[in-house]
C-alpha positions as CSV (number, residue, x, y, z in Angstrom):
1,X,-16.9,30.4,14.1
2,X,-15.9,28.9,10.9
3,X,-13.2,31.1,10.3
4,X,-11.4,30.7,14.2
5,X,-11.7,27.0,13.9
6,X,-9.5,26.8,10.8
7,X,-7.5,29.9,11.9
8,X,-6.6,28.1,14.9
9,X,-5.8,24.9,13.0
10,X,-8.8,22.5,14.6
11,X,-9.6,21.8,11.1
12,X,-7.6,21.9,8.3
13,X,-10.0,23.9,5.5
14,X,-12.9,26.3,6.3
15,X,-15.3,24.4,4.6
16,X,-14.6,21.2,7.0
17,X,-14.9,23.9,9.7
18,X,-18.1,25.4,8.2
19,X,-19.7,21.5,7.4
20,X,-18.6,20.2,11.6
21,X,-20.8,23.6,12.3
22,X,-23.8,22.8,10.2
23,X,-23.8,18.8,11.3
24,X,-23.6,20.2,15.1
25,X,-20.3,19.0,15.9
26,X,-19.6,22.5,17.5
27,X,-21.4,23.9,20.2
28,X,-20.5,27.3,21.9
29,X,-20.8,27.8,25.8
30,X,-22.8,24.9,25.1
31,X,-25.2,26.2,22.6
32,X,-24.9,24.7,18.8
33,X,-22.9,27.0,16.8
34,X,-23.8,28.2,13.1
35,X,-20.5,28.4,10.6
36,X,-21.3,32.3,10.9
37,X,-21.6,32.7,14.8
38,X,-19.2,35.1,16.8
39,X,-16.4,34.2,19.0
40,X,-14.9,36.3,21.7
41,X,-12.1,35.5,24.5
42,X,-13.9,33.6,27.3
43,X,-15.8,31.1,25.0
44,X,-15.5,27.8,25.8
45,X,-16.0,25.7,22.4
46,X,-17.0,22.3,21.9
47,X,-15.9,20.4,18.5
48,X,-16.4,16.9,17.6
49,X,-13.8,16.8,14.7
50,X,-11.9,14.0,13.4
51,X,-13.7,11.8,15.3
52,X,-12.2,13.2,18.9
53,X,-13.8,15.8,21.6
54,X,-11.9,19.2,21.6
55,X,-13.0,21.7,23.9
56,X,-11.0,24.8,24.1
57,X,-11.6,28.5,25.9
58,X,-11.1,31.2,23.0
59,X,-8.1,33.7,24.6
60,X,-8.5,36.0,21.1
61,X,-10.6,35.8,18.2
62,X,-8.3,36.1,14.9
63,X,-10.0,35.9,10.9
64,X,-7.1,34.6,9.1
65,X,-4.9,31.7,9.6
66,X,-1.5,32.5,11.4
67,X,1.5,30.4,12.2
68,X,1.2,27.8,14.3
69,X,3.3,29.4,17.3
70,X,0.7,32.2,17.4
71,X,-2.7,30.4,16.7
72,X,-1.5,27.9,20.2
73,X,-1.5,31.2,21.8
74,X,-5.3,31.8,20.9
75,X,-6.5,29.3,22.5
76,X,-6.1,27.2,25.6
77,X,-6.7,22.9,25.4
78,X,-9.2,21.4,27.5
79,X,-9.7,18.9,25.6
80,X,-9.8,14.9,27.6
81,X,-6.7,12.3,26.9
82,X,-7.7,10.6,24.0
83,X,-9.0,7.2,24.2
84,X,-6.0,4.4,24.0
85,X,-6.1,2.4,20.7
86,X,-7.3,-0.3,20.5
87,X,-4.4,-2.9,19.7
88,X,-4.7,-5.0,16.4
89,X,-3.9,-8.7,15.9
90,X,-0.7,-9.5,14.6
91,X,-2.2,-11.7,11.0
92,X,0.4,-14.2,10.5
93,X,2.4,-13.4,7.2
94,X,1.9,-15.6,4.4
95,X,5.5,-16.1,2.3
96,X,5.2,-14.6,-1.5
97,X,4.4,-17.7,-3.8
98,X,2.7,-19.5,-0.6
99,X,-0.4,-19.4,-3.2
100,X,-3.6,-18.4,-2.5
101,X,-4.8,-19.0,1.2
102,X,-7.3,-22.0,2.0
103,X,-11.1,-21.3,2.7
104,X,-9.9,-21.4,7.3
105,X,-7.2,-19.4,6.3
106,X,-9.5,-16.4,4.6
107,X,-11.6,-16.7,7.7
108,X,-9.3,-16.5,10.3
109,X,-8.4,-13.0,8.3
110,X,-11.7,-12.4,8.0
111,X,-12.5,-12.7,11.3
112,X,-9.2,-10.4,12.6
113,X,-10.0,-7.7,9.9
114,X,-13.3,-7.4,11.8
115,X,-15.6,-8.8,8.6
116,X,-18.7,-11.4,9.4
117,X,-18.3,-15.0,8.9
């Protein structure tokens, strides 16, 4: 399992691949997956990496990492649209030698930067 997901470029080293399977971020026709489980064409597999849901159907299984042409034939993408960002606040620019910003000011960027106040 380990070894397809970085083959196939989901993750960009094995042991990311290997440490989403042990934290069961990857599940297998909807079983958990261990780093060390087989995959076969047909498999429908269930990753939570980078912080988005992939689901993919294995078309071949492959060991080693190929060009990116041939791994996108491996695999189909089932995966949902992403969700849309969420936009930031534009902070107002401060000029260079404005000096340091008043006790409102570091609030107001406190407060757009997400941080309690």
């Amino acid at each position: 399992m380990d070894r397809w997901l970085w083959a196939v470029r989901l993750c960009k080293t094995r042991s990311a691949a290997s440490a989403a399977c042990r934290g069961g971020h990857v599940r297998v026709n909807g079983v958990r997956a261990k780093p060390a489980a087989p995959v076969g064409p047909g498999d429908v597999v269930k990753a939570r990496i980078h912080g988005r849901e992939r689901v993919v159907e294995v078309r071949r299984s492959i060991d080693r990492r190929v060009g990116a042409a041939v791994a996108a034939e491996c695999l189909v993408d089932r995966s949902p649209a992403p969700a849309p960002q969420d936009t930031v606040a534009q902070v107002e620019q401060r000029n260079p030698g404005a000096g340091r910003p008043t006790k409102r000011e570091r609030r107001q960027l406190d407060r757009v930067r997400g941080r309690r106040r």
